[in-house]
MARBA-3410 file (N, C-alpha, C, O; in Angstrom, 1 decimal):
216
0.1,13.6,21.0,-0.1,12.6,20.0,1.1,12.4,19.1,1.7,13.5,18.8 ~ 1.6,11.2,18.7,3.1,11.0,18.2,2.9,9.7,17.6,2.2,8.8,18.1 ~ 3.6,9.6,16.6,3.8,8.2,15.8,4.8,8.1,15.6,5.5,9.0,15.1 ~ 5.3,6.8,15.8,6.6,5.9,15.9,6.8,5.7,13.8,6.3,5.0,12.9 ~ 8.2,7.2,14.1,8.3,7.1,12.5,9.8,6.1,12.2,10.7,6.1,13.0
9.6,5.6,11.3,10.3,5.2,10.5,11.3,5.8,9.7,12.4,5.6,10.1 ~ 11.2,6.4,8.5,11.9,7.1,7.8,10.4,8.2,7.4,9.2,8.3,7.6 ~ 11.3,9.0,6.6,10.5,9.9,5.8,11.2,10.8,4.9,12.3,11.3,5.1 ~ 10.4,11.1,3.8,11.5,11.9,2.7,10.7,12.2,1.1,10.7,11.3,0.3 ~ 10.3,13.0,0.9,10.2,13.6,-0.7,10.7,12.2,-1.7,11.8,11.6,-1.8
9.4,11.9,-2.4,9.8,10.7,-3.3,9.0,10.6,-4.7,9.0,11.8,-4.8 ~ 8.6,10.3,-5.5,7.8,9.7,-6.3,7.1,8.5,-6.3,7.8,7.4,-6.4 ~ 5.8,8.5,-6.1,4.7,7.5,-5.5,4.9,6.5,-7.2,4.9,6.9,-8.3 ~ 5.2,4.8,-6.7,5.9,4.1,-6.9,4.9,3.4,-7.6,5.1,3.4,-8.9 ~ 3.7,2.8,-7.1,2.5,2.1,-7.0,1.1,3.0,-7.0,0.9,4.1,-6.5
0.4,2.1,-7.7,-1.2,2.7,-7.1,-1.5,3.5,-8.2,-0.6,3.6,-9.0 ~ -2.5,4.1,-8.6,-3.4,4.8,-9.2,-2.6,6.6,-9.7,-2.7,7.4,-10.5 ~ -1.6,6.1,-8.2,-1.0,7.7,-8.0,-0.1,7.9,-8.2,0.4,9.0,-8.0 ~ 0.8,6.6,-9.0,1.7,6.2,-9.6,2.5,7.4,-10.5,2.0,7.9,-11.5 ~ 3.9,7.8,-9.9,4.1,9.0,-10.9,4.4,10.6,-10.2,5.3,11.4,-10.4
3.3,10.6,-9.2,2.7,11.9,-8.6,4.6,11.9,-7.5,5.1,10.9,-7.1 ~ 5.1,13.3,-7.4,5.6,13.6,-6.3,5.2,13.2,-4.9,4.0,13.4,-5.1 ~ 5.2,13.0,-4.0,4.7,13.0,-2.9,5.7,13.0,-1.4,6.9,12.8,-1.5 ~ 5.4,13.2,-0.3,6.1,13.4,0.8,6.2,11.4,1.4,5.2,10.7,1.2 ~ 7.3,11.1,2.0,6.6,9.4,2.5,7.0,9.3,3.4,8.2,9.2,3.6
5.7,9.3,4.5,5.9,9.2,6.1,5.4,7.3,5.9,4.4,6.7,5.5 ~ 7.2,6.9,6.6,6.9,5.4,6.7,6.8,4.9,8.0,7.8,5.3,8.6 ~ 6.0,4.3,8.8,5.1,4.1,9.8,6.3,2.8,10.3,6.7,1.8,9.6 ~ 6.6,3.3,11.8,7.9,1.5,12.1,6.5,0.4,12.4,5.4,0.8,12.9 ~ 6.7,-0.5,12.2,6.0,-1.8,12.9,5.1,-2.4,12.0,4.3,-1.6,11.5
5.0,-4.0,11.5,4.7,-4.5,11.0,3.9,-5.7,11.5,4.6,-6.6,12.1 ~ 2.2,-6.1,11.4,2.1,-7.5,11.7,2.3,-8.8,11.4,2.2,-9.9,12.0 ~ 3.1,-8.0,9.6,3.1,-9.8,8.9,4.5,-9.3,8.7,5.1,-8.2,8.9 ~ 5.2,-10.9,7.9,6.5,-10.9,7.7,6.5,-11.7,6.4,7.0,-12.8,6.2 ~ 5.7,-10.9,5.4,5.6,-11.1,3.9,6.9,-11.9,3.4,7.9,-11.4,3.9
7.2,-12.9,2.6,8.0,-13.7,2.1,8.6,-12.4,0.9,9.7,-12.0,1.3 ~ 8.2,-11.8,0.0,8.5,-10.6,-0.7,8.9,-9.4,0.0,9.2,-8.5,-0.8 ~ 8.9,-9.1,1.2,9.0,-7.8,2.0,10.2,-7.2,1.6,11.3,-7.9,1.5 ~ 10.2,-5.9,1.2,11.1,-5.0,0.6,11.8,-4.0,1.6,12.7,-3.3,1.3 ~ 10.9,-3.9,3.0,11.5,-2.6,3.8,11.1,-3.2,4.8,10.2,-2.8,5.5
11.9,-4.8,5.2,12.1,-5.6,6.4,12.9,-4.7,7.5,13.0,-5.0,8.7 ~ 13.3,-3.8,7.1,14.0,-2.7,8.3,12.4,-1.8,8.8,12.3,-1.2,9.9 ~ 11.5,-1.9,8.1,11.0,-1.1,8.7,9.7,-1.8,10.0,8.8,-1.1,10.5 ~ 10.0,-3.8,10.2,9.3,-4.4,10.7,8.9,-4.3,12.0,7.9,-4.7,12.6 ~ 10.0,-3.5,12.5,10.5,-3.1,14.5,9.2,-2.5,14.5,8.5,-2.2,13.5
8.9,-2.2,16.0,7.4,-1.3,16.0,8.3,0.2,16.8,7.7,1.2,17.0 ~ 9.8,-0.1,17.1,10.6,0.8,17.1,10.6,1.9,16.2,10.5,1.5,15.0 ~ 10.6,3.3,16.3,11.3,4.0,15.6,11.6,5.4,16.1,12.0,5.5,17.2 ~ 11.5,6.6,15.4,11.5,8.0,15.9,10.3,8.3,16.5,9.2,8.2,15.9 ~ 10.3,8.6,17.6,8.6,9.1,17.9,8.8,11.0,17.1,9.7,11.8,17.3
7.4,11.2,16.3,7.7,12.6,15.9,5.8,13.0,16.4,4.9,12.3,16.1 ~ 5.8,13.9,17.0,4.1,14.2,17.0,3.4,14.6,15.6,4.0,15.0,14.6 ~ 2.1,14.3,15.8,1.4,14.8,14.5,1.6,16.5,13.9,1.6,17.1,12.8 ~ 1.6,16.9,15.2,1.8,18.3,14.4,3.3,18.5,13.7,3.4,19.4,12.9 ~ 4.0,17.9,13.8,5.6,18.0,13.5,5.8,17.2,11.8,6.5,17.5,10.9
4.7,16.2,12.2,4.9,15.2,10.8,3.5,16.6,9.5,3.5,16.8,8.3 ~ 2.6,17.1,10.4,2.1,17.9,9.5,3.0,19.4,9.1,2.7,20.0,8.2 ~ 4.2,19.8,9.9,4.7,20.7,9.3,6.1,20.3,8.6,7.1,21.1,8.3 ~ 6.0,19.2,8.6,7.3,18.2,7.6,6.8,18.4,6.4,7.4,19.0,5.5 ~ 5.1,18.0,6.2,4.6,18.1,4.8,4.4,19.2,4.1,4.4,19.4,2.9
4.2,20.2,5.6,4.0,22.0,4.6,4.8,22.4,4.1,4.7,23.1,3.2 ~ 6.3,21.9,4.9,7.6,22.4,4.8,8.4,21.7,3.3,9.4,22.1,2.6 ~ 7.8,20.7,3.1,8.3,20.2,1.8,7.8,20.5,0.2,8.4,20.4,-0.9 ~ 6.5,20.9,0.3,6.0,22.4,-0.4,5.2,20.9,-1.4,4.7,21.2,-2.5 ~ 5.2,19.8,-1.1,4.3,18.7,-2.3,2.7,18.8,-1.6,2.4,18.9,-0.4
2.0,18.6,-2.7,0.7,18.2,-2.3,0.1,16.9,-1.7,-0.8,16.9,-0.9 ~ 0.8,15.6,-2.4,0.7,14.5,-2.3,1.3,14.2,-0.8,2.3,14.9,-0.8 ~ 1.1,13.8,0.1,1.2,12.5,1.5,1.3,10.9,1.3,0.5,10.3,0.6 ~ 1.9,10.4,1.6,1.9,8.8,1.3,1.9,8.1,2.9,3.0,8.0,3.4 ~ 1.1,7.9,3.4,1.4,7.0,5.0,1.4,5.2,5.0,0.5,4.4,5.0
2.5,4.9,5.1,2.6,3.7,4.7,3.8,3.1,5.8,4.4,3.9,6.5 ~ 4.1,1.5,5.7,4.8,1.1,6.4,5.7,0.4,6.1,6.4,0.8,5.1 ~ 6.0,-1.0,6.8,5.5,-1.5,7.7,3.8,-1.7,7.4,3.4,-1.9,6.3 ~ 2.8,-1.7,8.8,1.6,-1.5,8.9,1.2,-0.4,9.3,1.4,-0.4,10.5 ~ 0.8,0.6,9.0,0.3,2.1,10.0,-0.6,2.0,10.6,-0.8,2.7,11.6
-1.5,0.9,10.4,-2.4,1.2,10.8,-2.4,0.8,12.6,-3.0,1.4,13.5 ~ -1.5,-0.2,12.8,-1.2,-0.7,13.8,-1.0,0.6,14.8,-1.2,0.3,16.0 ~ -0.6,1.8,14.8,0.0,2.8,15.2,-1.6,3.6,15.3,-2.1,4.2,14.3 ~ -2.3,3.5,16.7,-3.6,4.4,16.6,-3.5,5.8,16.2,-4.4,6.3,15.5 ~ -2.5,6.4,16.5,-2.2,8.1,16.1,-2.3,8.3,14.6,-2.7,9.3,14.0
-1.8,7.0,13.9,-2.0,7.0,12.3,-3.3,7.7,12.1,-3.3,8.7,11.3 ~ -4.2,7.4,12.4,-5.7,8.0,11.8,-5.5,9.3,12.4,-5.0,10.1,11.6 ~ -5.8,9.7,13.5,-5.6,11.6,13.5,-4.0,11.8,12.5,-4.4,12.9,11.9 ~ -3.2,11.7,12.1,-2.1,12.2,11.3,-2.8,12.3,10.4,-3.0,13.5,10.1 ~ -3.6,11.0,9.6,-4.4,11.3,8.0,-5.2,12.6,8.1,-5.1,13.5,7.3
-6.5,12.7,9.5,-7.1,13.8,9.3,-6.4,15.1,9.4,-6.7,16.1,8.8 ~ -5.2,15.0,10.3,-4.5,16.2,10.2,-4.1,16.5,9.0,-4.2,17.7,8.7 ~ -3.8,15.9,8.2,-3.5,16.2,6.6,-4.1,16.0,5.9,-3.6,16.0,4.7 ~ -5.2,15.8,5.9,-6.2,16.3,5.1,-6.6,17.8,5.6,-6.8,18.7,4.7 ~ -6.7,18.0,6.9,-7.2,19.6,7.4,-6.6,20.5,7.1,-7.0,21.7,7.3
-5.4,20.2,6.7,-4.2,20.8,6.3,-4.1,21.1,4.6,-3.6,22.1,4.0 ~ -4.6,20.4,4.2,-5.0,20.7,2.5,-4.4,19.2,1.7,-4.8,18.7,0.6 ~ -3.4,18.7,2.5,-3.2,17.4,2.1,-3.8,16.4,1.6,-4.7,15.8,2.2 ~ -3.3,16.0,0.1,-3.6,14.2,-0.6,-3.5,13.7,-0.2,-2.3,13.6,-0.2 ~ -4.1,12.8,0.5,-3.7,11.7,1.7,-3.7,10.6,0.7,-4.6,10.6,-0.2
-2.6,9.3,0.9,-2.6,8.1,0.4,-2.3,7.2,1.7,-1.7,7.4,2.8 ~ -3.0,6.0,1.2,-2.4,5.0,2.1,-2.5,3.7,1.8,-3.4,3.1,1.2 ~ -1.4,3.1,2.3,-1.0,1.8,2.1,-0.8,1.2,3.5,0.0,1.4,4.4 ~ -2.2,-0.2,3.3,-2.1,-1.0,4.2,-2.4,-2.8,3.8,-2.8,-3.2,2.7 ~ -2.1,-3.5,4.7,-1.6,-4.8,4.2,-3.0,-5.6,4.3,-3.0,-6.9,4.2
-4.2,-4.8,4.5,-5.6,-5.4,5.1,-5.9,-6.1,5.4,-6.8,-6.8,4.8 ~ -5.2,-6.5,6.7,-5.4,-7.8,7.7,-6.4,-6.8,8.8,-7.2,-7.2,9.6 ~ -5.8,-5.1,8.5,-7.1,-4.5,10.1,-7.7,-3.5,9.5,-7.2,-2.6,8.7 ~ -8.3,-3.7,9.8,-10.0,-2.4,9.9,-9.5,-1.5,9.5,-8.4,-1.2,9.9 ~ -10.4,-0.8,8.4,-10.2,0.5,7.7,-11.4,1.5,8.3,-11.5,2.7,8.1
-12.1,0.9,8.9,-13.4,1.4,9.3,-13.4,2.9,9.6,-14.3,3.7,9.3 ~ -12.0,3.3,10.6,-12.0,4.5,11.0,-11.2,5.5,10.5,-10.9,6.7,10.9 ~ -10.9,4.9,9.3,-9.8,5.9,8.4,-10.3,7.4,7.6,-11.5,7.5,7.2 ~ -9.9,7.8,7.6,-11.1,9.1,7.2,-11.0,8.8,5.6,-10.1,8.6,4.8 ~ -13.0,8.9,5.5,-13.1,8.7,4.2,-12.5,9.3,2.7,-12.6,8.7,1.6
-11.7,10.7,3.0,-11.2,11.2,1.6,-9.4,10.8,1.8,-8.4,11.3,1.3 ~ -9.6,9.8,2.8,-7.8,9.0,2.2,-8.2,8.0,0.8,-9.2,7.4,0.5 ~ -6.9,8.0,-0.1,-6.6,7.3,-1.0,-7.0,5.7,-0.8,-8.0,5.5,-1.4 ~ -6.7,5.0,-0.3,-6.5,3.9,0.3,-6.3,2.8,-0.8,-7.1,2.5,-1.7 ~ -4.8,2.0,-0.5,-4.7,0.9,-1.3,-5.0,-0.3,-0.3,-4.7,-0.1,0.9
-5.5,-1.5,-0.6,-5.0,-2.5,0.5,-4.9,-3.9,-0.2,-5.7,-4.4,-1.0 ~ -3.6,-4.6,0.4,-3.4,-5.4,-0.4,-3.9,-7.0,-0.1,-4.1,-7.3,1.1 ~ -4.0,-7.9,-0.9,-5.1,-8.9,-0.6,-3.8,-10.0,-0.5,-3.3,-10.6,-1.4 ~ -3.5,-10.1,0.5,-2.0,-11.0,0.6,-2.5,-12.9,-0.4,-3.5,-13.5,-0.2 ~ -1.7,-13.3,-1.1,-1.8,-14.7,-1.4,-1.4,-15.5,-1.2,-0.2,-15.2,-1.3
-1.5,-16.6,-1.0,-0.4,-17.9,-0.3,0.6,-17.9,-0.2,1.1,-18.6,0.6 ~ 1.5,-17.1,-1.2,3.0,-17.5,-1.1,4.2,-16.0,-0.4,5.4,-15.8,-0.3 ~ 2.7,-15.3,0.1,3.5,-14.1,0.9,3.4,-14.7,2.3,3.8,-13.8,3.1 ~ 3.0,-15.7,2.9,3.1,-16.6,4.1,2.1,-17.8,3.7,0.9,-17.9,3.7 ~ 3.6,-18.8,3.1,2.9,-20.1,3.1,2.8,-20.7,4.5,3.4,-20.5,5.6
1.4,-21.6,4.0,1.3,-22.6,5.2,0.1,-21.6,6.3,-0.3,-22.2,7.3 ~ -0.2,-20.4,6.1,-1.0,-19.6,6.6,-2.2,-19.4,6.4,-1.6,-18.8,5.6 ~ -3.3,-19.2,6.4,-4.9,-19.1,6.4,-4.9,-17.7,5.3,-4.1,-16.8,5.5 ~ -5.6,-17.5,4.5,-5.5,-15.7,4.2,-5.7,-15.2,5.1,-6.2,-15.6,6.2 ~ -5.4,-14.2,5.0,-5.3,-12.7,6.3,-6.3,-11.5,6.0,-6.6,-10.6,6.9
-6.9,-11.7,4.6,-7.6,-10.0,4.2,-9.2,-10.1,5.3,-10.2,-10.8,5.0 ~ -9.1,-9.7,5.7,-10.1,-8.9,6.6,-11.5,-8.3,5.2,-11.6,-7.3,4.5 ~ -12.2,-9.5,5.6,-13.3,-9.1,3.9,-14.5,-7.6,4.3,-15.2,-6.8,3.6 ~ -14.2,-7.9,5.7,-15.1,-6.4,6.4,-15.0,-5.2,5.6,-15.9,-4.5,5.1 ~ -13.6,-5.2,5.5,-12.9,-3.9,4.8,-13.3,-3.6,3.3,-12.9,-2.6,2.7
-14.3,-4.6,2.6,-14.9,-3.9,1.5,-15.9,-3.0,1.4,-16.0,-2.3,0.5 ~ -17.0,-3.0,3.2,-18.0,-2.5,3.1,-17.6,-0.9,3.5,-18.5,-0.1,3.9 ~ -15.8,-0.5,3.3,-15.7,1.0,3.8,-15.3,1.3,3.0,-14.9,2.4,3.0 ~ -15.2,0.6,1.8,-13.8,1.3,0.0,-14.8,2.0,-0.5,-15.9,1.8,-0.9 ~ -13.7,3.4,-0.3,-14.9,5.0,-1.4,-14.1,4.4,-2.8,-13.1,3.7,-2.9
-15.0,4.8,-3.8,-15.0,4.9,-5.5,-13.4,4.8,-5.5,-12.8,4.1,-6.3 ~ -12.8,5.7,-4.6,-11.1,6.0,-5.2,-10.4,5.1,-5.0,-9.4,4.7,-5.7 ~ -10.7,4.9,-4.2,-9.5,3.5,-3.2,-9.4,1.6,-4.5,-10.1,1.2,-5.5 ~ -8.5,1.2,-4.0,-7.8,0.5,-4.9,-7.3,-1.0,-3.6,-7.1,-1.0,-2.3 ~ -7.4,-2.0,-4.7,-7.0,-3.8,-4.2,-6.0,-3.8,-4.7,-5.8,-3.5,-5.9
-4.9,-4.3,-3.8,-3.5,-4.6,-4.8,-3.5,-6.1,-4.6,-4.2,-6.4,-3.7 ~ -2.6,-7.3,-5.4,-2.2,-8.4,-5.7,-1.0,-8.5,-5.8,-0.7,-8.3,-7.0 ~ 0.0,-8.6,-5.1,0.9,-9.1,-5.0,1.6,-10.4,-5.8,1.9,-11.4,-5.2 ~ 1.8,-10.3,-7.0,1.8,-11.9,-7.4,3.3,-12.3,-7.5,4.2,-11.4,-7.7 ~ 3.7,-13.9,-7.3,5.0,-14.4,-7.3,5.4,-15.4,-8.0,6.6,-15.8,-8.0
3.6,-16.0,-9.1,3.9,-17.2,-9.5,2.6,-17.2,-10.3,1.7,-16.4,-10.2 ~ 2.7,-18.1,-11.1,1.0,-18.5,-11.8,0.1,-18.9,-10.4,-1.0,-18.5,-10.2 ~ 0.6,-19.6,-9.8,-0.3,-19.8,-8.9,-0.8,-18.7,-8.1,-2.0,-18.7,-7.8 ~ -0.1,-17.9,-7.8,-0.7,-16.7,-7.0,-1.7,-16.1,-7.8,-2.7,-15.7,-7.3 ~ -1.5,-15.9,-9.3,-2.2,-15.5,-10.2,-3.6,-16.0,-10.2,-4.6,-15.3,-10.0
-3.5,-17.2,-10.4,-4.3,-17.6,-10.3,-5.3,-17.9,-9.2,-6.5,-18.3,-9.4 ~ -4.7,-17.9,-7.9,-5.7,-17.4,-6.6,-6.3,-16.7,-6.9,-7.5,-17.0,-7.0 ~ -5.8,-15.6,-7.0,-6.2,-13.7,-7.0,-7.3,-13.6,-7.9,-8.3,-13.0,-7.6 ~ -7.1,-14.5,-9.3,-8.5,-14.4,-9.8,-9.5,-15.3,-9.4,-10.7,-15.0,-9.6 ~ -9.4,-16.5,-8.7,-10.7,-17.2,-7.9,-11.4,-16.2,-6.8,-12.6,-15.9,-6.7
-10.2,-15.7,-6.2,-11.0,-14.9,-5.1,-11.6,-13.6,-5.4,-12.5,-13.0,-4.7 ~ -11.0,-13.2,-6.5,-12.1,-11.6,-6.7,-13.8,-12.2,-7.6,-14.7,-11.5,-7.9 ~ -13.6,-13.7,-7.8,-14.2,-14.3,-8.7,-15.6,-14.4,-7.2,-16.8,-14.1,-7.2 ~ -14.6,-14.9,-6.2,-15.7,-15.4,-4.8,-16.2,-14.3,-4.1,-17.2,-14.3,-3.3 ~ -15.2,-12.9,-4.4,-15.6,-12.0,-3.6,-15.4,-10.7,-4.5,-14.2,-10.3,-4.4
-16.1,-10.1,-5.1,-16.1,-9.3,-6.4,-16.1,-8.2,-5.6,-17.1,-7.7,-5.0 ~ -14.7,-7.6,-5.7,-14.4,-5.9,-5.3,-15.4,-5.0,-5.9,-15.6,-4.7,-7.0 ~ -16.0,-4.5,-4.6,-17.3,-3.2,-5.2,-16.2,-1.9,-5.6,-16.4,-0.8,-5.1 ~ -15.3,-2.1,-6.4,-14.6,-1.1,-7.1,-14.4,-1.0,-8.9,-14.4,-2.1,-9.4 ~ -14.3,-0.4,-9.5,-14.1,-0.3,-11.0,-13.2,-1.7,-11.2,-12.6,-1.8,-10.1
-12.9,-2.4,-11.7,-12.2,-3.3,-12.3,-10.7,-2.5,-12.4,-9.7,-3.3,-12.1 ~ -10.5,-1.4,-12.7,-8.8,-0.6,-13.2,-8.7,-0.1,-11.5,-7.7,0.4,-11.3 ~ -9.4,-0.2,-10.6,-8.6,-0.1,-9.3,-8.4,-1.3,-8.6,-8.6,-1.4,-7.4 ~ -8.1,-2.2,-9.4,-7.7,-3.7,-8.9,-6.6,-3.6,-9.7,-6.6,-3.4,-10.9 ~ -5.2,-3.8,-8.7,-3.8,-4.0,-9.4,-3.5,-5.3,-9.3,-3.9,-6.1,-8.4
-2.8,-5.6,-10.2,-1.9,-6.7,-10.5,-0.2,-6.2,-10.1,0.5,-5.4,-10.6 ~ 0.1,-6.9,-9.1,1.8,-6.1,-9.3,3.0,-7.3,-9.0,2.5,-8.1,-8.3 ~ 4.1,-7.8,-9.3,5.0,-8.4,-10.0,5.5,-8.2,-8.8,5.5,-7.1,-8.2 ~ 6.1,-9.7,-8.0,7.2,-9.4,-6.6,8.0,-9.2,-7.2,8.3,-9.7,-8.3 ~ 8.6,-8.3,-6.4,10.2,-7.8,-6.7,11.5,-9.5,-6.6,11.7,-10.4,-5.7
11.9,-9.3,-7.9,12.8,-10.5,-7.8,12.6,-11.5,-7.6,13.5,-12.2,-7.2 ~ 11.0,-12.0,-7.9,10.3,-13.2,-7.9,9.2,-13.4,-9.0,9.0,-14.6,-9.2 ~ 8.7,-12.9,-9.4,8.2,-13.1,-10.5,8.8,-12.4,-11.9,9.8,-11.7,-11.6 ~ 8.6,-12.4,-13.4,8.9,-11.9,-14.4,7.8,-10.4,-14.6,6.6,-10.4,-14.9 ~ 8.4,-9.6,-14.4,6.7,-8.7,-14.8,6.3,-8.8,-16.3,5.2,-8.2,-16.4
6.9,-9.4,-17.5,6.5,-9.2,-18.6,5.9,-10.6,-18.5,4.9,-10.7,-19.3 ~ 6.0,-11.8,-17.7,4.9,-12.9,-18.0,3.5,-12.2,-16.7,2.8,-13.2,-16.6 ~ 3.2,-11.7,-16.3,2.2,-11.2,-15.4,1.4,-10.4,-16.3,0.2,-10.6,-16.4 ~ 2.2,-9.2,-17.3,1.5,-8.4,-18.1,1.3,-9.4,-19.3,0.8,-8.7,-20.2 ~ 1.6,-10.7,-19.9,1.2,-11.7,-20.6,-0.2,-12.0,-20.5,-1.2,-11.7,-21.2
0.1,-12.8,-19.2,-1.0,-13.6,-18.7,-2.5,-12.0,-18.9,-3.5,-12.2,-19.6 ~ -2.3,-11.0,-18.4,-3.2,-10.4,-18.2,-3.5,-9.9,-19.4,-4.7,-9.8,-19.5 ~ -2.7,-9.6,-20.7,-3.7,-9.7,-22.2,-3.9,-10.8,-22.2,-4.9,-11.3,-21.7 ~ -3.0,-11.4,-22.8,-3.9,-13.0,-23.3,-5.7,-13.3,-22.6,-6.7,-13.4,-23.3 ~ -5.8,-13.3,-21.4,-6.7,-13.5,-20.8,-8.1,-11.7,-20.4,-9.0,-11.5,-19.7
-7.5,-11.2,-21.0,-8.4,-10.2,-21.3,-8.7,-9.7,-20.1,-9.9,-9.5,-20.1 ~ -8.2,-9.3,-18.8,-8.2,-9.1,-17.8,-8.8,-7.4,-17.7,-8.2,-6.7,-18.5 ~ -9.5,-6.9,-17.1,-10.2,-5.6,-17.0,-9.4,-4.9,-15.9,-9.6,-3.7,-15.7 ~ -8.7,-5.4,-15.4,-7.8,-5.3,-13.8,-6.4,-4.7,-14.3,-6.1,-5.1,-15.5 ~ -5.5,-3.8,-13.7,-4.7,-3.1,-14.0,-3.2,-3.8,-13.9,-3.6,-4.8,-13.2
-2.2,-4.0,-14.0,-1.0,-4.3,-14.3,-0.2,-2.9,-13.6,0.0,-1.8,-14.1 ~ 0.2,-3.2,-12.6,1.2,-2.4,-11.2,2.3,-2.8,-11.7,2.3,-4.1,-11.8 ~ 3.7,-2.2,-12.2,5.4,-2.0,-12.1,5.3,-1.1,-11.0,4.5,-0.2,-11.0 ~ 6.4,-1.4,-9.9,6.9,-0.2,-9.3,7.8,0.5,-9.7,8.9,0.1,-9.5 ~ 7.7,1.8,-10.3,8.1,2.7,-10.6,9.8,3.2,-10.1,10.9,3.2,-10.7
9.2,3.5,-9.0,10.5,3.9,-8.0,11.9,2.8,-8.5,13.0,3.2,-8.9 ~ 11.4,1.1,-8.3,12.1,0.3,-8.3,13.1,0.5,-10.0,14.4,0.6,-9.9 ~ 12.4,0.5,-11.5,12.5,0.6,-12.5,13.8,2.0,-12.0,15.0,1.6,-12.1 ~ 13.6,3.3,-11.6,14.5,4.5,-11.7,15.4,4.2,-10.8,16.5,4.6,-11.1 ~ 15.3,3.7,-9.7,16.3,3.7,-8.6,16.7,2.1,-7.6,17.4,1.9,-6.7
16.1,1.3,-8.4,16.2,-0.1,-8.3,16.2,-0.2,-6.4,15.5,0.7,-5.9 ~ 16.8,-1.0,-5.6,16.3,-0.8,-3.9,17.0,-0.2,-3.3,17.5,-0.6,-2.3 ~ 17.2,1.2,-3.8,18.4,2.1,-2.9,17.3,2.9,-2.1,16.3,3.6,-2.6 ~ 17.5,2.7,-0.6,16.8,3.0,0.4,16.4,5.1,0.3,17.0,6.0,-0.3 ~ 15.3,5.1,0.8,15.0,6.6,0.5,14.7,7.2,-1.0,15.0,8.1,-1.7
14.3,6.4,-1.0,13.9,6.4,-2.8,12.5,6.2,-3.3,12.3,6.2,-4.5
END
């Protein structure tokens, strides 16, 4: 059993609830979409290192963090992705994950993290949405919706549609997050007082300390 890796490396988790935490980041090669914002377009190939699961679980023991991040690209695209998560969880591992929720979470093991993000018109104009609405009836209490926003208008999608399809999660695990080099993040965290939003306001972290220097 082997997953086509991408990169991987000891980082500080950028995004998400877990924002802050050390963590190990096994990045997953291969991608279904080709997001207009995509920040790790190198990692879209479905090319990469093949490493087996036992190897990527003794990458994580050997790096001595608690935290896991499995992310891509898409992982999920990669079936061996789901035994890696249980393997690190069996292992004692925090499992996080980031996926673009266009596919099925159904089989992911329930004590992963899970972010997934609700793509908006302007991460492929001219496109149908992509979120896969299935994927609500598997979200445990922990797991988190991200928004990608690049404009008022995305903004304002993002609140019609949680408006049409109300995330069965806390309100503060619904992110709001600012494209890189497309939107202002101080008019996003604007919009979100002024209008009294219950929904969280995402900076990436990483980006703020290390701006896009790769392995970071």
């Amino acid at each position: 059993m082997a997953c086509q890796v991408n990169e991987m490396y000891p980082c500080i988790l950028g995004e998400s609830l877990g924002a802050g935490l050390p963590a190990l980041l096994i990045r997953l090669a291969g991608c279904n979409l080709r997001c207009t914002y995509c920040d790790t377009t190198y990692s879209l190939s479905r090319t990469g290192t093949p490493r087996s699961v036992n190897e990527l679980v003794g990458a994580w023991r050997e790096c001595g963090l608690s935290h896991v991040l499995v992310t891509g690209g898409e992982p999920l695209l990669q079936a061996d992705s789901l035994l890696l998560m249980q393997s690190l969880l069996d292992a004692g591992a925090v499992v996080h994950l980031e996926t673009n929720g266009t596919l099925t979470v159904r089989e992911v093991p329930a004590a992963v993290r899970k972010v997934l993000d609700v793509k908006v018109p302007s991460s492929a104009p001219g496109l149908p949405p992509s979120f896969l609405l299935e994927n609500y009836g598997y979200l445990q209490e922990w797991d988190q919706l991200k928004f990608v926003v690049s404009s008022r208008e995305d903004y304002l999608w993002s609140l019609a549609f949680l408006r049409a399809h109300p995330a069965p999660l806390d309100p503060s695990h619904v992110l709001f997050s600012p494209a890189g080099g497309q939107m202002e993040p101080v008019l996003l965290a604007e919009w979100m007082v002024q209008e009294r939003l219950a929904y969280r306001f995402s900076l990436q972290i990483h980006k703020v300390l290390w701006g896009n220097e790769r392995g970071r």
